[in-house]
C-alpha positions in Angstrom: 0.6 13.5 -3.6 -0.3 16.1 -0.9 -3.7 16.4 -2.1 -4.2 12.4 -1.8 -2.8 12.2 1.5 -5.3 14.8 2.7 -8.2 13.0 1.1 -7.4 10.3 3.0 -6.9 11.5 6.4 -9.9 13.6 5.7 -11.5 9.9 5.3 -10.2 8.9 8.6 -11.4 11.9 10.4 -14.7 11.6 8.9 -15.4 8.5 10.5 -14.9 10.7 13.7 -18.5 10.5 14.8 -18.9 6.7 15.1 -15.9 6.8 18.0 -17.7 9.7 19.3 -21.4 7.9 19.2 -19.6 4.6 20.8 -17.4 7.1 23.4 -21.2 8.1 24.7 -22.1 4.6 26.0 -21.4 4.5 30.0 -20.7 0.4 29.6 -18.0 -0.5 27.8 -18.2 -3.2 25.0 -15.8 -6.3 25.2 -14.1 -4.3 28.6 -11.4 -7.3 28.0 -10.4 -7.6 25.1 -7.4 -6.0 24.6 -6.0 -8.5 27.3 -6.4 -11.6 24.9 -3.4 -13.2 24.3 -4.3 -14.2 20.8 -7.2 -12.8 18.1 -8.1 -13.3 14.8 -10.2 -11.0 12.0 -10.2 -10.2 8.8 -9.7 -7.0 6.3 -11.3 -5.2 3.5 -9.1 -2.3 1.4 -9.2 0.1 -1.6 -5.2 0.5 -2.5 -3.6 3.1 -4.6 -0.4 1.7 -5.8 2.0 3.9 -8.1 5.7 4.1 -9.2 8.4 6.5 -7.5 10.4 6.7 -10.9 14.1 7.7 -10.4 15.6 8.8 -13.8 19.2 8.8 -14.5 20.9 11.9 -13.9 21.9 12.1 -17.4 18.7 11.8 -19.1 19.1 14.5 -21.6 22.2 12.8 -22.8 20.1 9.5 -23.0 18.7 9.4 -27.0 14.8 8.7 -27.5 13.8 9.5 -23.9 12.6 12.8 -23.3 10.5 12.5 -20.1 8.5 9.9 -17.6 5.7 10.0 -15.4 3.3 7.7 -13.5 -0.7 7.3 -13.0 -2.8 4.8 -10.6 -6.0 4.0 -10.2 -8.1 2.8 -7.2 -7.2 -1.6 -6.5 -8.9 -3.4 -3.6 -6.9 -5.8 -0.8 -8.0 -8.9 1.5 -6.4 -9.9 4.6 -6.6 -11.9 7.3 -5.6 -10.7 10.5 -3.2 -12.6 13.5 -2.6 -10.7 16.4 -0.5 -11.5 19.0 0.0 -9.4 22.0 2.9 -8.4 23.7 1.7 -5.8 26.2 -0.5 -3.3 27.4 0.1 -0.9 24.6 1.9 -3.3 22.2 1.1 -5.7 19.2 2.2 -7.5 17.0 0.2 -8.0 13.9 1.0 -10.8 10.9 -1.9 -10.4 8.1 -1.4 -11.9 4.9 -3.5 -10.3 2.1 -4.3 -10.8 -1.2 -4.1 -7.0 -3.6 -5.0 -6.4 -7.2 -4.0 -3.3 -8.9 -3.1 -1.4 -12.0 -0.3 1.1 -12.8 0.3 3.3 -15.7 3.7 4.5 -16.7 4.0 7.0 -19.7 7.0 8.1 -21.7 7.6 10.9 -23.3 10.5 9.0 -26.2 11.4 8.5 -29.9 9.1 5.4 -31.0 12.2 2.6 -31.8 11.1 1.5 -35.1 9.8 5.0 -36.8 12.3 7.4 -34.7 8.9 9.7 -34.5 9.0 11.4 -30.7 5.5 10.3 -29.2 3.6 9.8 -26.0 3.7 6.2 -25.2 1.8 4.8 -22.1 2.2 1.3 -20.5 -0.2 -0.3 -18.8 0.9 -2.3 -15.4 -1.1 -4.8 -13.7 -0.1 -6.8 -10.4 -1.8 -8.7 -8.3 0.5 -9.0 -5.2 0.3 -12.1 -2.2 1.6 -9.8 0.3 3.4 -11.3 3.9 3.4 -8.1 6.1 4.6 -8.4 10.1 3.3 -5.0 11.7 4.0 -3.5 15.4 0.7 -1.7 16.4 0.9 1.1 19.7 -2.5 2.0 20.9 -3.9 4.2 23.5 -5.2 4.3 26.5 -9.0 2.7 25.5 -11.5 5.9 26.4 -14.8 3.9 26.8 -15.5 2.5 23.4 -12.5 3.9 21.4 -9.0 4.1 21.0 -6.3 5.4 18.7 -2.9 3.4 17.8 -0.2 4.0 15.6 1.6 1.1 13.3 4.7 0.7 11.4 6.0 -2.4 9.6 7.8 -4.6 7.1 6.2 -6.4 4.3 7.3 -8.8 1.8 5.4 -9.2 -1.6 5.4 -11.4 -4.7 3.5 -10.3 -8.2 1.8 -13.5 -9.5 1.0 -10.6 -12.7 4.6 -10.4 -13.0 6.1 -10.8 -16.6 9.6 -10.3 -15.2 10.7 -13.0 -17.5 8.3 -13.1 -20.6 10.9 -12.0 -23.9 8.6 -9.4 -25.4 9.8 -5.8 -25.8 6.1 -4.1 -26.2 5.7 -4.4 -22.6 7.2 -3.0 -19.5 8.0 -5.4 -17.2 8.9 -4.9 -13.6 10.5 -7.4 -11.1 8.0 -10.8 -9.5 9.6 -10.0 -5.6 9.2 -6.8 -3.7 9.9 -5.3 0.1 8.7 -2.8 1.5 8.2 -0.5 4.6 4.5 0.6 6.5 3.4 3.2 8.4 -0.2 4.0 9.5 -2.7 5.6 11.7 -6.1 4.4 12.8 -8.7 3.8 15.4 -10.1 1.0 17.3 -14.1 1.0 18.1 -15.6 -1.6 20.1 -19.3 -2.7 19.4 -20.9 -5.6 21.1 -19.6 -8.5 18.9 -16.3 -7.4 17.5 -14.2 -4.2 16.9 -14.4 -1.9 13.8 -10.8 -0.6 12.8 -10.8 2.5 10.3 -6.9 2.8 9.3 -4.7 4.7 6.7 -1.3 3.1 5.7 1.1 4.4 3.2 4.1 1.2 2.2 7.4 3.0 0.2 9.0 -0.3 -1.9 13.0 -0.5 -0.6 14.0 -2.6 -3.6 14.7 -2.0 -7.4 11.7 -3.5 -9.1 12.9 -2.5 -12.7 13.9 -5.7 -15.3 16.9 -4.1 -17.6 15.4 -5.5 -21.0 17.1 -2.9 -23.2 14.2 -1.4 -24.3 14.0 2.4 -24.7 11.8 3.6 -21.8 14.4 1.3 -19.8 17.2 3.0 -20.2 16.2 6.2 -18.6 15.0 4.5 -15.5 17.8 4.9 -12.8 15.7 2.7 -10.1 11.7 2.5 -10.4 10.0 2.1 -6.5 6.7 0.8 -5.8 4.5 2.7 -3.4 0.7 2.5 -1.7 -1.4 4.6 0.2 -3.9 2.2 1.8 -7.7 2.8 3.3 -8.4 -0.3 5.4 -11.5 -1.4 7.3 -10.5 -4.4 9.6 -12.9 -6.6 11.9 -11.6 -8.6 14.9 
């Protein structure tokens, strides 16, 4: 996890030299329009969503699960962006967006109907309509730049969800999901609109497991969704 998070700061500090190029202009682009009351935009994203599995603390005494473990692989997102502001530093940001992605979960348990111990991967797809509200802090503009901070509360629903489908060859997780945001980015301002590199990371606060009674289930104390996010917005 420490390896992806510096991949993806390493992302953000490689677009570095754009501020810098824009920094070097003596006239400033748009020198107003932070003061706006209201804007509008839209955003583009490559997600990472994955599971923060918590296992019962009596696993080992739990028979035909042995161990768990989760993989991801690269989703994309859509928003549209509302911004409201509220001050000179402060705003406050509502962007509903649109985010396909896919999860694997593996188990390491006794296959049910054979009792044979084998490795047994379920695939997870989800393709979330997501309702976040974010408070964004920026920084004093420098020419054609500026760096801000954000942090936020989302809600989500999984229109992939089989929360309720009866089948026990699948591994279902719940339709409804909150979560909390944090991120970093940077504002540049061209001529016609503003360019916002941004890195986000969203931990899921609720349950999202469905208690079937299946095997891999009952190892599974509570099973978290988390994202990191790269996001490109225009405004």
């Amino acid at each position: 996890m420490l390896k992806r998070i510096a991949t993806y700061i390493s992302l953000l500090v490689f677009l570095g030299p754009i501020a810098v190029s824009a920094q070097s202009r003596k006239l400033q682009n748009q020198p107003k329009y932070d003061n706006r009351p209201v804007h509008f935009g839209f955003c583009l994203g490559i997600n990472t969503y994955d599971f923060q599995i918590r296992p019962k603390q009596d696993l080992a005494a739990i028979p035909g699960v042995y161990d768990m473990f989760t993989t991801s692989q690269p989703g994309y997102s859509i928003g549209i962006i509302s911004n409201l502001r509220l001050g000179k530093y402060f705003d406050l940001r509502f962007i509903p967006t649109f985010s396909s992605t896919v999860r694997r979960i593996t188990f390491d348990m006794d296959e049910p109907f054979t009792n044979k111990r084998v490795i047994k991967e379920y695939q997870v797809e989800s393709s979330f309509i997501q309702f976040p509200f974010e408070l964004k802090y920026r920084s004093e503009r420098i020419n054609n730049h500026g760096w801000y901070v954000l942090a936020g509360f989302e809600f989500a629903t999984d229109l992939a969800s089989k929360e309720k489908v009866e089948d026990d060859t699948i591994f279902k997780i719940k339709r409804s999901n909150a979560a909390a945001q944090a991120g970093v980015g940077i504002d540049i301002y061209f001529e016609y609109f503003k360019f916002s590199p941004q890195i986000k990371y969203s931990w899921g606060i609720n349950n999202m497991l469905v208690e079937d009674g299946t095997v891999p289930v009952s190892g599974i104390d509570k099973l978290l969704s988390r994202c990191f996010l790269i996001n490109f917005t225009f405004e």
